[in-house]
PALOLUM-864353 format. One line per 2 residues: for each residue x negated, y negated, z negated of C-alpha. Coordinates in pm, whole numbers, plus 50000, padded with zeros to 5 digits. Each point is the difference from the previous one (the first is absolute). Example, Ala and Ser with C-alpha at 12.3 -4.5 7.8 and 13.67 -1.06 7.14 Angstrom:
<kelums>
48770,50450,49220 | 49863,49656,50066
</kelums>
This chain:
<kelums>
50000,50000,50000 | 49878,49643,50084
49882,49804,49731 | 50224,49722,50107
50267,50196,49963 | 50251,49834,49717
50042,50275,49695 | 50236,49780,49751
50375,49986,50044 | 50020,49623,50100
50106,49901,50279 | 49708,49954,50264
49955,49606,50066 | 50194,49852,50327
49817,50078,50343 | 49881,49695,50141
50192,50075,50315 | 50363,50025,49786
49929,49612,49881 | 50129,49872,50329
50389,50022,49893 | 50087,49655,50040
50069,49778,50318 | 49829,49639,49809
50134,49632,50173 | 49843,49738,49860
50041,49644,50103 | 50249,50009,50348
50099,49723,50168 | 50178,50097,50318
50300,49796,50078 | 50183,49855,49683
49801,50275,49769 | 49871,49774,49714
49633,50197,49898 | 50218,50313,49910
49767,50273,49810 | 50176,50338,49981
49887,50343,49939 | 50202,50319,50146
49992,50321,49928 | 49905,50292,50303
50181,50292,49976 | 50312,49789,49916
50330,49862,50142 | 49954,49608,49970
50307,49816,50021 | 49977,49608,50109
50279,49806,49931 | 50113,49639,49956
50200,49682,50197 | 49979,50059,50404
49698,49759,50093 | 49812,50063,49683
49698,50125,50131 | 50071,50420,49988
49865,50000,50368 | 49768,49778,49987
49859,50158,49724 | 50008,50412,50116
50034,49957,50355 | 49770,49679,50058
49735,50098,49768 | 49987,50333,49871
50111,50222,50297 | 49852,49741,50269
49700,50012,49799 | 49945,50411,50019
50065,49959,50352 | 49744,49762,50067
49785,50185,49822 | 50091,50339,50167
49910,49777,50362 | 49658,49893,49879
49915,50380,49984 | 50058,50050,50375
49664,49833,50225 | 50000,49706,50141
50114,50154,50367 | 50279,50127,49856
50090,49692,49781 | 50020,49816,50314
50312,50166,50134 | 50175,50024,49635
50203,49688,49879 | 49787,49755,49813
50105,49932,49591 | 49861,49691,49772
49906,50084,49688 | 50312,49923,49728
49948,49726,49794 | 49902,50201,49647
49717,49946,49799 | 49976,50373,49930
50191,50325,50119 | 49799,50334,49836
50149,50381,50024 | 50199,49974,50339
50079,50338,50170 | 50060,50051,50376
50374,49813,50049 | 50272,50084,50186
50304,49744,50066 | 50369,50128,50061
50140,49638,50092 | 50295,49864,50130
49919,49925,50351 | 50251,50088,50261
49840,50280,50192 | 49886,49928,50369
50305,49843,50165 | 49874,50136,50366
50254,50188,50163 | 49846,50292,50026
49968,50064,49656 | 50182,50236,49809
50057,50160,49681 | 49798,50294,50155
49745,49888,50164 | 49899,49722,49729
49962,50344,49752 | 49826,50303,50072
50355,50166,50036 | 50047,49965,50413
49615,50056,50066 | 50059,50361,49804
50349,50060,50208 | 49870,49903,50369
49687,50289,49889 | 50280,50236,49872
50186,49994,50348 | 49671,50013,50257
50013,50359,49785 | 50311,50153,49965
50200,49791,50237 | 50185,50223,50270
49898,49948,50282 | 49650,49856,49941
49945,49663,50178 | 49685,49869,49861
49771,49875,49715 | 50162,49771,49684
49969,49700,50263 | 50240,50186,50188
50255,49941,49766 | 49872,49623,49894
50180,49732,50141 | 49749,49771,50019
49844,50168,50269 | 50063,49946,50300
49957,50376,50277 | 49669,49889,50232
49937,50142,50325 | 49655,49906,50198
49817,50150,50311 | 49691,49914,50188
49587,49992,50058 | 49749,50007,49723
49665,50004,50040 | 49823,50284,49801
49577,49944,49962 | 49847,50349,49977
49661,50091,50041 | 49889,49726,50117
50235,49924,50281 | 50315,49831,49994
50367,50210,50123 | 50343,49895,50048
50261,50183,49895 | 50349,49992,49964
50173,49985,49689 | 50356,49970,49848
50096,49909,49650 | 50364,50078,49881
50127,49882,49614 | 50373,50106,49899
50119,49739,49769 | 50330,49982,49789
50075,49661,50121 | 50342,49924,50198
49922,49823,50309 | 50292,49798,50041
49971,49819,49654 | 49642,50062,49940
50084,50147,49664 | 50161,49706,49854
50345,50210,50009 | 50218,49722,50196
50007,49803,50262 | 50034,49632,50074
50192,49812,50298 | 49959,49608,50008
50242,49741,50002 | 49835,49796,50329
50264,49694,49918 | 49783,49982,49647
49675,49983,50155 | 50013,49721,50257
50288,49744,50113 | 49978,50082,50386
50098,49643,50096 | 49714,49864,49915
49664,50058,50113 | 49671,50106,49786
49880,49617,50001 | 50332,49908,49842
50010,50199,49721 | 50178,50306,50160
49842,50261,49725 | 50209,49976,49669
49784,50262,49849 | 49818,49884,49675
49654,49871,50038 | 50004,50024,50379
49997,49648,50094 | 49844,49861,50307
49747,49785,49832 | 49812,50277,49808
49840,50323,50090 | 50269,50158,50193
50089,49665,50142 | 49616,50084,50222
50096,50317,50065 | 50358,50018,50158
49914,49656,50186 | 49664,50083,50125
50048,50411,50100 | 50105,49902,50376
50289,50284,50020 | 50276,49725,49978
50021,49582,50010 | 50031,49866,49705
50236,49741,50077 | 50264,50205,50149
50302,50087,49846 | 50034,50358,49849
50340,50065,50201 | 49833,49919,50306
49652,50292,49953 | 50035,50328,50232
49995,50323,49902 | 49614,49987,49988
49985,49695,49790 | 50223,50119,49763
49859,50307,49998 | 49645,49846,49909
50155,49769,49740 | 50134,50311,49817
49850,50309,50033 | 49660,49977,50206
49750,50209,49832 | 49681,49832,49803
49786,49825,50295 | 49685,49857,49991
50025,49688,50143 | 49795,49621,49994
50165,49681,49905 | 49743,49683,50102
49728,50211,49976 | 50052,50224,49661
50104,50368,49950 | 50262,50077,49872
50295,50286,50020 | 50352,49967,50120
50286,50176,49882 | 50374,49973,50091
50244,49828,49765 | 50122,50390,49841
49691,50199,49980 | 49828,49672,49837
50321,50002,49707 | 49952,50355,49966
49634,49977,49920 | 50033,49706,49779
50331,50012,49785 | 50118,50339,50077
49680,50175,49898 | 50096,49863,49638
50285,50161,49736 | 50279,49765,50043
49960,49917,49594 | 49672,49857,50085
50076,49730,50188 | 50031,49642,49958
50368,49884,49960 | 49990,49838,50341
49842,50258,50185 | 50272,50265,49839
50305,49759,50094 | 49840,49991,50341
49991,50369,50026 | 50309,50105,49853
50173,49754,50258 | 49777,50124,50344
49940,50399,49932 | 50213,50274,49912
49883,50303,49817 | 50180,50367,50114
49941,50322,49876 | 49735,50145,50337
50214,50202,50200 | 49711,50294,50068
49944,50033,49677 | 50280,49925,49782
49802,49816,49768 | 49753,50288,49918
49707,49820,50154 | 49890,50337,50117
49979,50111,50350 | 50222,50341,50117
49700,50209,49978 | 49926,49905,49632
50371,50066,49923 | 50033,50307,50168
49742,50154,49765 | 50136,50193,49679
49988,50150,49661 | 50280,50227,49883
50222,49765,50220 | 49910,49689,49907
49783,49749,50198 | 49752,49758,49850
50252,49683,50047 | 50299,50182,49821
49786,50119,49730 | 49858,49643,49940
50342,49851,50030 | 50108,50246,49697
50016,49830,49669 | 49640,50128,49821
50181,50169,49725 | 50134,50198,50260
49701,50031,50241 | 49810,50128,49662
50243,50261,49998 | 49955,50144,50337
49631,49992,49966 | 50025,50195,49651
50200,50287,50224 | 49727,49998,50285
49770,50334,49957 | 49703,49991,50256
49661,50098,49810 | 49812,49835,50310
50092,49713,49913 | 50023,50054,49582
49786,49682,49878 | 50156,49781,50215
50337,50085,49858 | 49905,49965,49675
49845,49646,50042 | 50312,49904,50194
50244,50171,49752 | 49784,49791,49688
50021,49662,50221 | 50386,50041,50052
50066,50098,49686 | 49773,49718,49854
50294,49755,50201 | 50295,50177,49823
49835,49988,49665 | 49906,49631,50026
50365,49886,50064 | 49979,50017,50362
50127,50277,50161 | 50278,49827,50164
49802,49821,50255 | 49903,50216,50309
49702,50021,50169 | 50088,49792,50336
50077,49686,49775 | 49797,49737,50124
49762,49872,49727 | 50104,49642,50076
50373,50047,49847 | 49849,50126,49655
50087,49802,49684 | 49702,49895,49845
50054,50182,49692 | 50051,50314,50268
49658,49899,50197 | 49822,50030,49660
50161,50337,49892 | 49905,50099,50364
49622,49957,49882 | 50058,50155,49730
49993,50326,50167 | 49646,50054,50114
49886,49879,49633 | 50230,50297,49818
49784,50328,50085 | 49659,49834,50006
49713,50166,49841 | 49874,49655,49874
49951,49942,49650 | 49856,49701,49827
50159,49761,50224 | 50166,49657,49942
50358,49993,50164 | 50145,49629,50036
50405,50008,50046 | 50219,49699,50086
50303,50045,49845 | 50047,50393,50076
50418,49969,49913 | 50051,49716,50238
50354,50130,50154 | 50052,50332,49781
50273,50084,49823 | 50003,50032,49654
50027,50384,50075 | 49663,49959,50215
49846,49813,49772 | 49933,50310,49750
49862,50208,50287 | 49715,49701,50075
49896,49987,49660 | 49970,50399,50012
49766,49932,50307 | 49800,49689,49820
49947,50250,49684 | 49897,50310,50266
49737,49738,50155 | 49892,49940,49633
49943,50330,49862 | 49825,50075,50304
49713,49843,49822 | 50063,49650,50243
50036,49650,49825 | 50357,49860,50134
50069,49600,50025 | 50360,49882,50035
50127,49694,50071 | 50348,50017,49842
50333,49829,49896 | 50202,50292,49921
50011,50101,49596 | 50009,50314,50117
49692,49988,50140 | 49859,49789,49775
50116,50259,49689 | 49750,50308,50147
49659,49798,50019 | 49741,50087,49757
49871,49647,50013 | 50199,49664,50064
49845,49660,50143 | 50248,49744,49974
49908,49630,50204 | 50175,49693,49942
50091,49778,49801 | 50206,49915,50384
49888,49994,50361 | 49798,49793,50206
49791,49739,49800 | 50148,50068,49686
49887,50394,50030 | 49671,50166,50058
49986,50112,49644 | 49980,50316,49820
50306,49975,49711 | 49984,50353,49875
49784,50320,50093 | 50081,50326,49793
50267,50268,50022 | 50374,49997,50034
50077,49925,49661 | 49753,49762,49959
50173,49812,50282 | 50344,50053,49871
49950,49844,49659 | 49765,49725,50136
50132,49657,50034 | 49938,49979,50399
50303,49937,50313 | 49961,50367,50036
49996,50083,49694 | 50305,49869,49892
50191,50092,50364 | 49957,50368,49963
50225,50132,49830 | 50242,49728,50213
50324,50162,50077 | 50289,49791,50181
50354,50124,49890 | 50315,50033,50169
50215,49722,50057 | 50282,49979,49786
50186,49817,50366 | 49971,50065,50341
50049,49784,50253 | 50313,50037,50250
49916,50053,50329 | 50147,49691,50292
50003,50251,50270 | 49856,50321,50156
49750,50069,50269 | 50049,50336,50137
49759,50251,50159 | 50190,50261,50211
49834,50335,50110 | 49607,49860,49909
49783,50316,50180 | 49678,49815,50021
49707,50244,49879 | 50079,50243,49750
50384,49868,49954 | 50274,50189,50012
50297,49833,50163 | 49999,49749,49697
50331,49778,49903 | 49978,49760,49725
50116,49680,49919 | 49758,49746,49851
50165,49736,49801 | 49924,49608,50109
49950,49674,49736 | 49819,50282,49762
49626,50120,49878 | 50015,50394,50185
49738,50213,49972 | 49894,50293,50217
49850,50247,49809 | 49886,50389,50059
49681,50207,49983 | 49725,49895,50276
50056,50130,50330 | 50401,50039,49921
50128,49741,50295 | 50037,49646,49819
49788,49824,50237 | 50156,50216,50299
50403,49862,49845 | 49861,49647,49920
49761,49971,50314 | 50161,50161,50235
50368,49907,49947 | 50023,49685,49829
49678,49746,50013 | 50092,49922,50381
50316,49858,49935 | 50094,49626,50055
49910,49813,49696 | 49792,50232,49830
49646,49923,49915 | 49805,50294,49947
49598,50021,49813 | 49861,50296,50060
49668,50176,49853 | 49784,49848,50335
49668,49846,49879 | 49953,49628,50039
49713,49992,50295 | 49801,49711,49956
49649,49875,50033 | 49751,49839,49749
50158,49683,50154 | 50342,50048,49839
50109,49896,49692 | 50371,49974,49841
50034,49668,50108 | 49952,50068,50356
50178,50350,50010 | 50319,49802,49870
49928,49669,50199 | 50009,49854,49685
49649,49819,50180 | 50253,49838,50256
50171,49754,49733 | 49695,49938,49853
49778,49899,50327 | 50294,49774,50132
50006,49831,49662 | 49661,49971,49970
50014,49839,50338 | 50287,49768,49965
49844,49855,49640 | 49668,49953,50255
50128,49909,50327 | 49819,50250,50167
50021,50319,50201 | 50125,50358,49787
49760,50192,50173 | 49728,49802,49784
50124,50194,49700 | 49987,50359,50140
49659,50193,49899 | 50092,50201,50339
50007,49682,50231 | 49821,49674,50031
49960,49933,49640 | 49797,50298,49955
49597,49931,49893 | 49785,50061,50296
49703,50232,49807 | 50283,50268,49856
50284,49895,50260 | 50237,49988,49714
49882,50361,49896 | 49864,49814,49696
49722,50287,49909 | 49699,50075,50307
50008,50370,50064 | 49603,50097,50058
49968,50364,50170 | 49700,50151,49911
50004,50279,50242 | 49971,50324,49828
50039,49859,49612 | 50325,49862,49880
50067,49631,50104 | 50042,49733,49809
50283,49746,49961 | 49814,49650,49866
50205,49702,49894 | 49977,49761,50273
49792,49713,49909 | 50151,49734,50175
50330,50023,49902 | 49941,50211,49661
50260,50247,50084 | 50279,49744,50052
50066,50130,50340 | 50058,49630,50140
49827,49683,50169 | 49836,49721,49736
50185,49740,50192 | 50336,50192,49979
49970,50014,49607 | 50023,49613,49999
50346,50047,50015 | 50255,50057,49713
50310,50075,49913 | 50139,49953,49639
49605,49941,49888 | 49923,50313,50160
49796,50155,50301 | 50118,50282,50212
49726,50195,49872 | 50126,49929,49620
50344,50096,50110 | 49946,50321,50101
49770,50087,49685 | 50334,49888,49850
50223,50303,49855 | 50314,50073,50108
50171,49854,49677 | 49714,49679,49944
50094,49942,50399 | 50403,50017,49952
49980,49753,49689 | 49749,49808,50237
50240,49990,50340 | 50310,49992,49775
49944,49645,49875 | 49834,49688,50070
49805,49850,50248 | 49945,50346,50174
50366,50098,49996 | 50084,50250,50287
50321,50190,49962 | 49916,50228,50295
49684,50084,49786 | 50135,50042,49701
50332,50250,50088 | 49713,50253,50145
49802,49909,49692 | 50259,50115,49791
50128,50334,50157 | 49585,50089,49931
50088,49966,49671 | 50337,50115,49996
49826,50372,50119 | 49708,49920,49678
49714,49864,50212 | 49967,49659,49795
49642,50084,49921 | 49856,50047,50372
49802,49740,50162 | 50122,49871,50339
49738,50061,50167 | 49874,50349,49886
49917,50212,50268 | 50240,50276,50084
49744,50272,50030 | 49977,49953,49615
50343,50005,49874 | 50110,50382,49831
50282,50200,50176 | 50241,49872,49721
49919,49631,50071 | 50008,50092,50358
50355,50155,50007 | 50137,49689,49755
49858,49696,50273 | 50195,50219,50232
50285,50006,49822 | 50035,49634,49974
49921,49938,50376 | 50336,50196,50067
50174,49851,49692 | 50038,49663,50237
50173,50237,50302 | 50359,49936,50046
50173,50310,49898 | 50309,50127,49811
49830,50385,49903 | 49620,50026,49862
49823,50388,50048 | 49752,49980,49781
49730,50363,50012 | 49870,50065,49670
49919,49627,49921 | 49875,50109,49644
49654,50139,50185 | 49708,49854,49819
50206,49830,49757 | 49909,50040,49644
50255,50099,49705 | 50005,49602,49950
50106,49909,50283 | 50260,50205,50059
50201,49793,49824 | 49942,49707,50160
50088,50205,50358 | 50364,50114,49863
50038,49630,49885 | 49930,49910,50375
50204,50286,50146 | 50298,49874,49788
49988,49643,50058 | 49991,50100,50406
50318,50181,49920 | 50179,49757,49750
49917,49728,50329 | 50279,50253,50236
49692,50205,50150 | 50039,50390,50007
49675,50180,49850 | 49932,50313,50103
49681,50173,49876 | 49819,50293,50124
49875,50099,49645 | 49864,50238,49739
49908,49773,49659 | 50240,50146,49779
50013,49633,49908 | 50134,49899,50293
50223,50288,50008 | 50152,49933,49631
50053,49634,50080 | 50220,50078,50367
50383,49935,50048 | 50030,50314,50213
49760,50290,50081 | 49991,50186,50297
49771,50342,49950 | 49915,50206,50269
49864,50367,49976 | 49992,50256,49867
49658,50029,50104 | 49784,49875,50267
49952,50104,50348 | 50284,50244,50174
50071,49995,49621 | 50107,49693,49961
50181,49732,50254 | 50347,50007,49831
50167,49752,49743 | 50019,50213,49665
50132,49725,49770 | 50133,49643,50099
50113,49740,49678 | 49878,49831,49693
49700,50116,49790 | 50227,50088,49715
50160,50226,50196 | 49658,50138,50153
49887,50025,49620 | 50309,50157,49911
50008,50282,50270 | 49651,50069,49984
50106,50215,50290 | 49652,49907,50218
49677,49959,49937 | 50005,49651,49981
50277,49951,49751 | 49778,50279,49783
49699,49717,50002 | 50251,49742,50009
50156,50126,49657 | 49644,50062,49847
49878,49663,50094 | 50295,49830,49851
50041,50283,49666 | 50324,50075,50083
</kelums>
């Protein structure tokens, strides 16, 4: 025996490599974090909570995660760096005892229309593999049945060195693809409106083209006049059939315009490249109007919306071909799988049998695997990512989750914690963003940030466990155990809006009526068809205004006050106090300073290392001209303005010298929906999916409209808050509006003049109306799952 080897009973001291159990932050500044110093333990579920805007993303994804990932890029050499995205070093004095970190965010999934449920997982790769083997009759490899392939065919010479001499030889090349021809995989077709694209009594010079950002003075403007095929100056009516014919469809052409190079494509092929190559949810609002009024969308004819071509479909497995087995819902696909019995193809079943099952057990297995990727929720998108996380052999790694129950049922919401606690015990160290107590009531370890959002957070107010945070004195703390009760009154309806024989999706043949001049709220497990009823048969009606779960798309450039045009008020009276142009007072336009161009920071690149965003020294990051902050309004610049909040700026435009009322009504719905504490000039980029989904609720609150549809507005909002949304939500209806919410806060639910649940489950499971009236009845039947929850939540 060793001499070193330990003889007493005591316990032998710690290894030096078990010492490294704690993630340390010391000093971070990123965004509104004021020099927060935490310590977390690995190994753990860490819970951050606290006010939407606080700082919980700025401090775990901004410097923790982006930190290991910066870290994890540095390892790679330099080659290899140069093709990776560059990151800048968080702004943290120290960050000790990071792990390798993997982020399950909320970002949509790729919203290209080829995208799907299947291919965006493993899950199609594994079935188009599966069919090139047991598919009857055999057609081809797994691209055979992919269709984003298009079938190749290619003869001719090739020239062959050998031994010194050169031979030609001829050669053909032949590639079966899945791809259907006629709609290229896309699954329909389009067919243009011509009357949308051009007014034929005009001619080119006169402004013929009506489509958006085609105008004869730009780009295209060189192109169409100097390509030669037709005169520019005659009237549309009055081209040939060749003219027209080169107008609209004439293939890409090389062709020179005073003496440069440039390609030439008809009026179609050129839309198709450039707005039809894009998911329709991706567009600008313009450019979508614009579409929706020149192109229609049908179901391709060859296909029938498979995408596949005949060959691919004629190709099967116990009767089934690969576009009816990925238009089954998963739960069922996993089924069919589980009864397959081929040991040639054994490990691939089982991997596909785990990955299918994986969707069923995470609360998905209603979707199918032909859903494009681009209509996922984004609490769906992140469950989606989930997946390929669940049977990994990692251990010791940090997993960062944005809100994980973001549009689960309370039902669901037991099944994600079971999968947070798996990832745990797995030996992994789990970070959750999270407003849900019942989230917040499995971590090990609680950070709560505060005291409130923007300026006035960026501080750590409690760290410990659940009970710790329960009996502290914190706006967590004390929301909690928040429960809203019934209401002792209803309200009675003014009217009904009825939906007859709603079939969209998983619904089956629905009739319901929703009553008007009340707060309704649309409730059911995820995936059960309360988008589909709301969505499909309701939000396009005359006078309703619906919000939906689409992200706000805007640059570093946008702020609140120009994604409301709150900035338009404010330039013109700027202007009018000044007698001089608006345009002055735009950061985007000819006020801007000339160094940043109203950017207000330099961005140095720094090739392969991260670059570098500097303050710009001549106008010291006030984004605007020296000469055009001579001017004020009410005392004040524009660049003081828009470091103004939204509640210093409504007291500011409300009264006084600087009184605008058009400024101050928009001022006031911002803080109507609780964004008094944003700046108006804070760049979109940085606002949280809570504040996010809030600035878009009080863009629409302005629409004229007699019925709101509101989807899950409580998304990113904390316990706090809450309140102040039903507040909102029941001064909209006490002002004759109808509410109706797409919802799951049992809040929300508890505080509703009529509920309309749909179930029983989700999927082919669900789509029909299993309870429609008041929550006391809901809590009284108890016949659902909801009014189960329902009844728990409110101790009934």
């Amino acid at each position: 025996m060793s001499t070193a080897t330990r003889t007493d009973t005591q316990s032998p001291e710690l290894h030096a490599a078990d010492s490294h159990d704690l993630i340390r932050v010391h000093g971070a500044r990123e965004n509104n974090l004021k020099d927060v110093s935490i310590e977390l333990p690995k190994r753990r579920l860490t819970v951050f909570t606290g006010v939407s805007g606080s700082g919980k993303s700025s401090l775990v994804f901004s410097t923790i995660a982006a930190e290991s990932q910066r870290l994890i890029n540095e390892t790679y050499s330099a080659f290899v760096q140069g093709f990776m995205p560059t990151q800048a070093r968080p702004d943290v004095d120290v960050l000790d005892g990071l792990t390798t970190a993997i982020i399950v965010d909320q970002e949509r999934m790729g919203a290209d229309p080829r995208s799907t449920v299947g291919t965006a997982t493993d899950a199609h790769a594994m079935l188009r593999i599966l069919y090139s083997r047991l598919g009857e009759p055999h057609i081809g490899s797994p691209q055979a049945f992919s269709f984003n392939v298009a079938s190749v065919r290619a003869s001719g010479a090739i020239t062959v060195d050998r031994g010194g001499k050169s031979k030609t030889e001829k050669a053909s090349f032949t590639r079966t693809g899945g791809m259907c021809p006629r709609c290229e995989g896309r699954g329909s077709v389009n067919d243009f409106d011509l009357s949308a694209l051009y007014d034929d009594s005009k001619s080119l010079n006169e402004g013929a083209l009506t489509i958006p950002g085609y105008s004869m003075d730009g780009w295209y403007g060189r192109i169409y006049r100097g390509c030669g095929y037709f005169d520019p100056d005659k009237p549309i009516a009055k081209f040939n059939r060749r003219e027209l014919h080169d107008l609209l469809y004439r293939e890409p052409t090389r062709i020179k315009v005073d003496g440069v190079n440039l390609t030439y494509a008809g009026l179609i092929p050129q839309i198709q490249k450039s707005f039809l190559s894009k998911d329709r949810e991706a567009m600008q609002p313009h450019i979508r109007a614009f579409v929706d009024r020149a192109v229609t969308f049908t179901t391709c004819p060859d296909c029938g919306g498979t995408r596949l071509s005949a060959a691919a479909l004629s190709s099967k497995i116990a009767g089934i071909n690969i576009a009816e087995a990925c238009a089954m819902q998963i739960s069922d696909l996993a089924d069919w799988v589980r009864a397959l019995d081929e040991p040639s193809v054994a490990p691939l079943l089982a991997t596909l049998q785990h990955t299918l099952d994986s969707f069923v057990e995470i609360g998905l297995g209603y979707l199918s695997l032909e859903r494009p990727s681009g209509t996922l929720s984004g609490g769906e998108a992140q469950r989606t990512k989930m997946i390929r996380h669940l049977g990994s052999s990692l251990t010791d790694v940090t997993y960062v989750f944005d809100e994980p129950t973001i549009g689960l049922h309370p039902h669901d919401i037991e099944r994600m914690n079971r999968l947070l606690l798996q990832l745990r015990d797995k030996g992994n160290t789990v970070l959750v963003v999270e407003h849900k107590p019942e989230t917040i009531a499995i971590a090990d370890h609680v950070v709560d940030l505060g005291p409130r959002a923007g300026s006035e957070g960026g501080e750590v107010m409690f760290e410990g466990d659940v009970e710790g945070l329960r009996a502290s004195d914190t706006l967590t703390g004390r929301h909690l155990d928040d429960r809203a009760s019934l209401k002792e009154a209803v309200r009675e309806p003014s009217g009904r809006l009825e939906v007859r024989g709603a079939s969209t999706h998983n619904l089956r043949d629905v009739d319901v009526d929703i009553p008007l001049g009340v707060l309704v709220v649309v409730t059911g497990v995820a995936g059960s068809g309360k988008s589909s009823l709301i969505h499909g048969s309701v939000a396009g009606r005359d006078g309703v205004v619906a919000i939906d779960q689409t992200a706000i798309r805007g640059s570093r450039r946008s702020n609140p006050a120009t994604y409301t045009r709150l900035l338009d008020p404010i330039r013109k009276a700027f202007a009018r106090a000044n007698g001089v142009k608006p345009a002055l007072f735009s950061a985007n336009s000819e006020g801007a300073c000339p160094a940043c161009n109203g950017a207000g920071v330099i961005y140095t690149d720094l090739g392969i290392m991260a670059s570098i965003a500097t303050t710009c020294e001549e106008c010291e990051g006030k984004r605007f001209q020296a000469s055009v902050l001579d001017y004020h309004l009410g005392g004040r610049d524009i660049s003081e303005v828009l470091a103004m909040s939204v509640d210093e700026a409504a007291a500011f435009f409300g009264d006084g010298e600087a009184r605008t009322p058009a400024a101050h009504k928009i001022l006031e719905r911002l803080a109507d929906v609780g964004l008094g504490y944003l700046t108006l000039g804070q760049p979109l980029t940085t606002l949280s999916g809570g504040e996010r989904q809030r600035l878009k609720l009080a863009t629409h609150m302005a629409e004229r409209g007699g019925v709101y549809v509101l989807d899950e507005p409580t998304t990113g909002l904390h316990l706090a808050d809450v309140e102040q949304l039903l507040g909102l939500l029941d001064r909209l209806v006490d002002a004759g509006k109808s509410v109706i919410v797409i919802e799951h806060h049992q809040a929300v639910m508890a505080h509703a003049d009529w509920i309309v649940d749909l179930g029983p489950g989700a999927g082919h499971d669900g789509g029909r109306v299993v309870f429609e009236g008041t929550p006391a009845d809901l809590v009284a039947d108890r016949s659902t799952l909801t009014g189960k929850h329902l009844a728990d939540y409110v101790g009934a």
